[in-house]
matplotlib code that plots the C-alpha trace (Angstrom):
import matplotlib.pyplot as plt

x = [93.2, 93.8, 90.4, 91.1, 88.6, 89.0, 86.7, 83.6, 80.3, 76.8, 75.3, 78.4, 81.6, 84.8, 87.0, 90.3, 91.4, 95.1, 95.6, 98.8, 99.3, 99.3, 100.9, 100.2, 96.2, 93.7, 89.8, 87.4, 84.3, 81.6, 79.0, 75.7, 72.6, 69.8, 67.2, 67.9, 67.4, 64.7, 62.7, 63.5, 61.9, 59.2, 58.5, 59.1, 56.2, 53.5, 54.5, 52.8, 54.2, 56.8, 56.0, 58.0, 61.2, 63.4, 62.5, 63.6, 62.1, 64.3, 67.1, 69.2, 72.0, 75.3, 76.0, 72.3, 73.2, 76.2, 74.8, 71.9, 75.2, 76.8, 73.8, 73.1, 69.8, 71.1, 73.8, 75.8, 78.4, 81.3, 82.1, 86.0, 86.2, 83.7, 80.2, 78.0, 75.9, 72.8, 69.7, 66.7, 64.9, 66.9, 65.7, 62.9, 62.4, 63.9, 61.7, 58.9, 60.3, 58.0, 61.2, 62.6, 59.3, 60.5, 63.3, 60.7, 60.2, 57.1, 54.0, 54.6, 57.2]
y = [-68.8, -70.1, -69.2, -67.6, -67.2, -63.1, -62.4, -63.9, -62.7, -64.5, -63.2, -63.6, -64.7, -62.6, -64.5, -63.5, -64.8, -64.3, -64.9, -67.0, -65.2, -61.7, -62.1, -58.3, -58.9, -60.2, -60.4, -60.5, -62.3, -61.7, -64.4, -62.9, -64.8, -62.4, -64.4, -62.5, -58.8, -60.3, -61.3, -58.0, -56.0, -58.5, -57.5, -53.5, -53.6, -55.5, -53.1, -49.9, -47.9, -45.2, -41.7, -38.0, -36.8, -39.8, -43.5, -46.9, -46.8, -50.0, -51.8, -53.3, -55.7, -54.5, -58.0, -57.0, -52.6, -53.7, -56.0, -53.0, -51.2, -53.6, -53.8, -49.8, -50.2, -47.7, -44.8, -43.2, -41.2, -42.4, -40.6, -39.8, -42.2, -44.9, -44.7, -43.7, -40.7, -41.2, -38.7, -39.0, -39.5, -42.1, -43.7, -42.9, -44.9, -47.7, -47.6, -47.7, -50.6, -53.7, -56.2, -54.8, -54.7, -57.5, -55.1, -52.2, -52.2, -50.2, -49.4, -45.8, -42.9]
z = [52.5, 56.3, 59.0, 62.4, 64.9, 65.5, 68.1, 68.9, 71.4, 71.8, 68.4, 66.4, 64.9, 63.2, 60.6, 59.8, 56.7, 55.3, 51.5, 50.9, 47.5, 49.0, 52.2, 53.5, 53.0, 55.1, 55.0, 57.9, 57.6, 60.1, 60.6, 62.8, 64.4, 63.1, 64.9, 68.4, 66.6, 64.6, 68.3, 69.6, 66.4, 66.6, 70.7, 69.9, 67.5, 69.8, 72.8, 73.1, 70.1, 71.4, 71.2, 70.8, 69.0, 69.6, 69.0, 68.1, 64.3, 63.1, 64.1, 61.3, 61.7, 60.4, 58.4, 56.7, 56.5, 54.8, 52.2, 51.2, 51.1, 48.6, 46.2, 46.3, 48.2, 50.4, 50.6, 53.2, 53.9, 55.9, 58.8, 60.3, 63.6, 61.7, 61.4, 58.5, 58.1, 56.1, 55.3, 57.3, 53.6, 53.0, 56.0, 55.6, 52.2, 54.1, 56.9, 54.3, 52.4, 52.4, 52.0, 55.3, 57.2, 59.5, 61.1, 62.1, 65.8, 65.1, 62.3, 61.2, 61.9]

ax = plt.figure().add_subplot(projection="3d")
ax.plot(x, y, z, "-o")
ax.set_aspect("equal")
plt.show()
């Protein structure tokens, strides 16, 4: 497969990829520098812990939501015009999840 640079920012990189054998397909790859989202988690938790209805719980990269998407750590329900619904439960559990502790941006719900 040839590599085109798709679009790039300061945190990341898109591939397009066109397969020879198939000529109407393409794949994009998407390469992400976690280290920036880790920091910010990182600063969220030793700041005075939000309060009320709505707060920053986690933030999870896309390249790292997709990959608990691929290996069924985590469920959703795709939404028309893109996005992905999930249950506050299911956040919930992932919030509480001692491999993902390093993306909470504070101690407790």
């Amino acid at each position: 497969m040839s590599k085109v640079l798709f679009n790039q920012n300061a945190h990341s990189r898109t591939w397009w990829h066109v397969n020879p054998d198939k000529p109407g397909e393409v794949t994009l790859e998407k390469e992400f520098d976690r280290a920036p989202v880790l920091e910010h988690c990182a600063a969220m938790r030793n700041e005075v812990q939000q309060t009320g209805e709505l707060r920053k719980a986690m933030s999870i990269p896309t390249s790292v939501f997709f990959k608990l998407l691929q290996e069924g750590k985590v469920s959703g329900q795709w939404m028309e015009g893109g996005g992905i619904a999930i249950d506050k439960s299911e956040l919930q559990r992932l919030f509480n999840d001692p491999e993902l502790a390093y993306l909470r941006c504070m101690d407790k719900l």
